[in-house]
C-alpha positions in Angstrom: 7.9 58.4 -29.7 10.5 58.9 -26.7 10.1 59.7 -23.1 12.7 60.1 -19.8 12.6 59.4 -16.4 14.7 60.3 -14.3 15.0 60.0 -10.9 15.2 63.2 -8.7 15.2 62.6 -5.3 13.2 59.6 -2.7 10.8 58.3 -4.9 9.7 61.5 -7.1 10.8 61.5 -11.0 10.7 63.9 -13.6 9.2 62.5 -17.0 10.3 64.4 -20.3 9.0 63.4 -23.1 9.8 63.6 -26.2 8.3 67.0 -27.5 9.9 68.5 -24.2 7.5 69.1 -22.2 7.6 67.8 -18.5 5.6 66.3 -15.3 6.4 64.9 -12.1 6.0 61.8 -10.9 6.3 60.4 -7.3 5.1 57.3 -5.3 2.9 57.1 -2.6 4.2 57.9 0.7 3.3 54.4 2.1 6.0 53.0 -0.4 8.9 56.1 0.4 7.3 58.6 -2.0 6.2 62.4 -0.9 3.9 62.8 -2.4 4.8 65.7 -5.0 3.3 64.4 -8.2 0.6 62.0 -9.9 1.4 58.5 -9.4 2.2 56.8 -12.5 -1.0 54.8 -12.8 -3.0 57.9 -12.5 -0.6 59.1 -15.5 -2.2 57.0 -17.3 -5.5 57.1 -16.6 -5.4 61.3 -17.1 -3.5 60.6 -20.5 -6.5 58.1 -21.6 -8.7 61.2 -20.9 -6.6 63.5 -22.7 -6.5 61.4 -25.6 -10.5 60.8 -26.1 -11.1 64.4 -25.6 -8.7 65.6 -28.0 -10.9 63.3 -30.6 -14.2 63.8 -29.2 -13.7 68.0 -29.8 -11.7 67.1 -33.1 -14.8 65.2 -34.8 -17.6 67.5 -33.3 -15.7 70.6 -34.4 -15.4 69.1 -37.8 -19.0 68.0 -37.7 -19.4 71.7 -37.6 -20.7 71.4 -33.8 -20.7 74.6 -31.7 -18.3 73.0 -29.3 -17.0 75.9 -26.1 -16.0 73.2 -23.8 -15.3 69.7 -23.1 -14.4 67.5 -19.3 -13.9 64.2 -19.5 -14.6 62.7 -15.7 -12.7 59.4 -15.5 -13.6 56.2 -12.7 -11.2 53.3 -12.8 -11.1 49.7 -10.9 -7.6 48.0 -10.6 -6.8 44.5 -9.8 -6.2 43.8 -6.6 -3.1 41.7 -7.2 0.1 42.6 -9.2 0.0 43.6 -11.7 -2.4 45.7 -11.0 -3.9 46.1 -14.3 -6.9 48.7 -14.6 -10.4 46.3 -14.2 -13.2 49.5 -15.6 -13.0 52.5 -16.2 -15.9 54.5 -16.9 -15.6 57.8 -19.1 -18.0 61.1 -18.1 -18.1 63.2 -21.0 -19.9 67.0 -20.0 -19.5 68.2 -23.5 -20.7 72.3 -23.4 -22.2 74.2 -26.5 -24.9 76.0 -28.7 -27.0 73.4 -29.6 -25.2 70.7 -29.5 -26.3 67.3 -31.5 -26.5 64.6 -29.3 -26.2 61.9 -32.0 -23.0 64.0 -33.1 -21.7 63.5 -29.5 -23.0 60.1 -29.3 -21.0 59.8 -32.5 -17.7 61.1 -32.0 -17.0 59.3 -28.3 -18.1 56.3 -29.9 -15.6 56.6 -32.9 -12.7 57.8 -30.4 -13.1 54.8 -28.5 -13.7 52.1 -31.2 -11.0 53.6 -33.9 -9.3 56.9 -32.7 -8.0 56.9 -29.1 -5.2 54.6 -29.0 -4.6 54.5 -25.2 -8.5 53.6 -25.1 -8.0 50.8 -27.2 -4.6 49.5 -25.7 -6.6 49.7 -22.1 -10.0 47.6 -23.5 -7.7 45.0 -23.6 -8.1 44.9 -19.6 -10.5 46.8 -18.4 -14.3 47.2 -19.7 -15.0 50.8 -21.0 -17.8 52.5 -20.9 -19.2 56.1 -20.8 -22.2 58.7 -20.8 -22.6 61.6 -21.5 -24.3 65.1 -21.1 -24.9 68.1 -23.0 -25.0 71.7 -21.4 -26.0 74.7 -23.1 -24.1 77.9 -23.6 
């Protein structure tokens, strides 16, 4: 896996990664940024999302699951001194569908955060997890 940052102007960056795609990046104003991206840390913390969801829909749509629509609602504590590692973060899974098993929900956020979701995993080495869930009809 490869990535780029490259500086573009004040404080704001532009991150390639390797596949190509692209997002900005930028500081907080208070430290010479504008403003005109995520910060880094928040980066993260939406990339930790991504990465359950993608396995939480993967296992329930291979647990044959009606599945239209999954958010992941992400919380996080940092430490307050440097580094300042995340402390907790707390996942909110609204999973949406027809049906919808909750022990097959239960199931598949359990398995992306104990064996699947690699930034989960990486993070629990800092910051307690934990999560809920809910289950909306279609």
């Amino acid at each position: 896996m490869k990535a780029r940052v490259k500086l573009v102007e004040a404080m704001t960056f532009v991150a390639e990664a390797g596949s190509g795609h692209a997002v900005v990046m930028d500081a907080s104003p208070d430290v010479g940024g504008r403003n005109l991206g995520s910060r880094p840390m928040e980066m993260v913390l939406m990339g930790t999302g991504g990465c359950s969801a993608i396995d939480v829909v993967h296992i329930l749509r291979k647990s044959r699951q009606d599945l239209v629509d999954c958010v992941v609602e992400l919380e996080a504590d940092r430490a307050d001194e440097d580094p300042k590692v995340f402390t907790r973060i707390h996942f909110h899974y609204v999973v949406t569908g027809r049906g919808l098993n909750p022990l097959q929900v239960e199931r598949a956020i359990k398995l992306s955060k104990d064996k699947y979701c690699s930034a989960t995993i990486m993070l629990a080495k800092t910051a307690e997890i934990t999560s809920d869930f809910e289950i909306r009809e279609a």
